[in-house]
N, C-alpha and C positions, 0 to 999 in steps of 0.2 A: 728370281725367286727371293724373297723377301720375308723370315719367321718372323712371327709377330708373337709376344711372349704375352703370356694372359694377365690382365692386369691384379687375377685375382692370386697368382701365384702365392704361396707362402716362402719365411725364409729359407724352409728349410730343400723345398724347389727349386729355389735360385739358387744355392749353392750347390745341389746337385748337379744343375743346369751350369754352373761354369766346371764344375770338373768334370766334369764330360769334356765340355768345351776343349779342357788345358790338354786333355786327355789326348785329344783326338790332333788335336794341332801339333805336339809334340811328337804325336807317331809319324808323321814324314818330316824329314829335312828340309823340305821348301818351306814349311810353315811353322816350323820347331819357333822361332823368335817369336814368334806370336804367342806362345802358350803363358810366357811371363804375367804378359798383362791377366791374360783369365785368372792364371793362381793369387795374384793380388787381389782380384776378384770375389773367390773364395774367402780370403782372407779378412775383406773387407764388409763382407756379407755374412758372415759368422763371428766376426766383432759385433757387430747388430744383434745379432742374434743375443749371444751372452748380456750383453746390455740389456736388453728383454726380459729377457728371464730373467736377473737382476732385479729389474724394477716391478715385474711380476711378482716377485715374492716380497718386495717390500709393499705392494699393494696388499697381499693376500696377509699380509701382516698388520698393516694398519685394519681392514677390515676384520681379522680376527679381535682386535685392540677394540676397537670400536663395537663393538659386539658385544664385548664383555661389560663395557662402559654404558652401553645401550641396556642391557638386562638388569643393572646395578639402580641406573636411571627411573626405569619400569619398577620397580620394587618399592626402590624409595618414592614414588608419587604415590602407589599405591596405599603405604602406609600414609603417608600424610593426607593425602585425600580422604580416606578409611576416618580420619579421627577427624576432619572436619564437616564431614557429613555426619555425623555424630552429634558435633557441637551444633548441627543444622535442624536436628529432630529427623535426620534422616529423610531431609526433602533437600531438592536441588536446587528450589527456587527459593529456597529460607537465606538470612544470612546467620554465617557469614561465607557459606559454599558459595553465593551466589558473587559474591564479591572479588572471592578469591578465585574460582574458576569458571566464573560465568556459563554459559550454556558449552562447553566444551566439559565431556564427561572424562576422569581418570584415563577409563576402556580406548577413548577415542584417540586421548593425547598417545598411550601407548602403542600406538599404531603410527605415529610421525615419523617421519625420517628426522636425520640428523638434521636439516636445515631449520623443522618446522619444530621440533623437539628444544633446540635450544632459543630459539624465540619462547615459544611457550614456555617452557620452562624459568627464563630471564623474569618473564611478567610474571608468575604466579609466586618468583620469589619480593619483588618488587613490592607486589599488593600484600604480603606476608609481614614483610617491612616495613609497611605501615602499619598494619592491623596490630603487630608487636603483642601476640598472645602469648603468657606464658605458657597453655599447654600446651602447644603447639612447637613448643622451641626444641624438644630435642628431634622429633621428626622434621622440622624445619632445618638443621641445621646438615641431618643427614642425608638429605634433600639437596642441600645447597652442595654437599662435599661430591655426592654423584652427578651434581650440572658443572662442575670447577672440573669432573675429568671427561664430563661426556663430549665438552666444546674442545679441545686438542685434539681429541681420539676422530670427533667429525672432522674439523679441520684436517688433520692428520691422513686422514680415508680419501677428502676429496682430494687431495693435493697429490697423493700416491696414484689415482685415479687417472688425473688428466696427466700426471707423468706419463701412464701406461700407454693412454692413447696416438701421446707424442708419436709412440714408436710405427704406428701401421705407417704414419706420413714417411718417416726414414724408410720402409718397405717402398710405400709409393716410388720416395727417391731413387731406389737401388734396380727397382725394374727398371726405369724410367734410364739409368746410367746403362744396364745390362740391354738395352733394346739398340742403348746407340753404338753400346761396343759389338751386338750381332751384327749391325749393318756395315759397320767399320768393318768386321773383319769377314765377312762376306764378300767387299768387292776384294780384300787381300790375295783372299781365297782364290778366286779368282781369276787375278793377276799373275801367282802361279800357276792356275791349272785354267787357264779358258776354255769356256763353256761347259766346264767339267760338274754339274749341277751336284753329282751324286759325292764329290770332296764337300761341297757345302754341305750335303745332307751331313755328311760322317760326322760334319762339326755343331753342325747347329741348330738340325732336325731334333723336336721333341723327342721323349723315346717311343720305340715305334710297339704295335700290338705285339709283336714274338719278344722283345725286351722285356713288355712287361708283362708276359705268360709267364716269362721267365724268374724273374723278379718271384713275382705269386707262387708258385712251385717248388722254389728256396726256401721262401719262406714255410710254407707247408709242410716239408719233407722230414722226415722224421729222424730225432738226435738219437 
């Protein structure tokens, strides 16, 4: 008999799943020295964990950052767009709209992600820098100071981003260690109790449907 742990488990499963484990190893004396290793287990599976959530909120953090940088971004194109369609006669194909923002409208750019937003944004100040309007320079300028914090804030977002993802591959890992310490300690199991299938179950069977009736009914029952 052979558990096989679901690759979709989360951390917080797998640390249930080895306190069970240290749990159930520790209740008889044949297999008490075994419970060691699970509760390192534990330990090591809920250091993950806080890690996580750590870098979760530094995510949720740069995305709040960026958000705010993003709406600042939007506003200031808005106005400066707004006064050079103006200087346009209110056409898009006139110059100097046409020049400066080519067939990509204000509405449109405000819709970019961070990646596609400060490209854009890089060129519309670029072409602004040559054209060197005076009426255009203080909306130009307030322009330029909301692209100077929308580029860290995106940077900032993606970087917090692919740290977060890091973390599922450590998940991967920690089943992937937790699957070879069930087999390890199955044949241990074993070696104590031969053919005794139901001391495996005690240790290293999921939990079973009356567990988690049980479970559900705790929860439910009234404080």
């Amino acid at each position: 008999m052979s558990y096989k742990l679901k690759p979709t488990l989360t951390l917080d499963a797998l640390a249930d799943y080895a306190v069970n484990a240290a749990a159930a190893l520790a209740a008889r004396p044949q297999t008490r020295a075994l419970a060691a290793g699970w509760r390192e287990r534990v330990k090591a599976v809920r250091a993950v964990r806080k890690a996580r959530e750590e870098t979760r909120d530094l995510w949720l953090e740069a995305l709040a950052t960026y958000q705010v940088a993003h709406t600042d971004w939007q506003e200031a194109l808005t106005v400066l767009s707004g006064l050079i369609y103006l200087a346009s006669g209110k056409k898009s194909t006139n110059e100097p709209y046409f020049s400066v923002l080519g067939t990509i409208t204000a509405a449109r750019a405000r819709s970019y992600g961070a990646a596609k937003a400060v490209e854009f944004g890089s060129l519309v100040l670029a072409r602004l820098a040559v054209l060197d309007r005076a009426d255009f320079a203080a909306a130009t300028a307030a322009f330029q100071a909301a692209q100077a914090i929308l580029v860290p804030a995106g940077a900032e977002r993606r970087k917090a981003y692919e740290a977060l993802r890091l973390h599922n591959l450590h998940r991967v890992r920690l089943i992937e260690e937790t699957q070879t310490a069930v087999n390890e300690t199955e044949i241990e199991i074993l070696r104590a109790f031969p053919g005794k299938e139901s001391r495996v179950r005690d240790v290293l069977a999921p939990p079973r449907a009356d567990e988690k009736k049980e479970e559900s009914e705790a929860s439910s029952a009234p404080t």
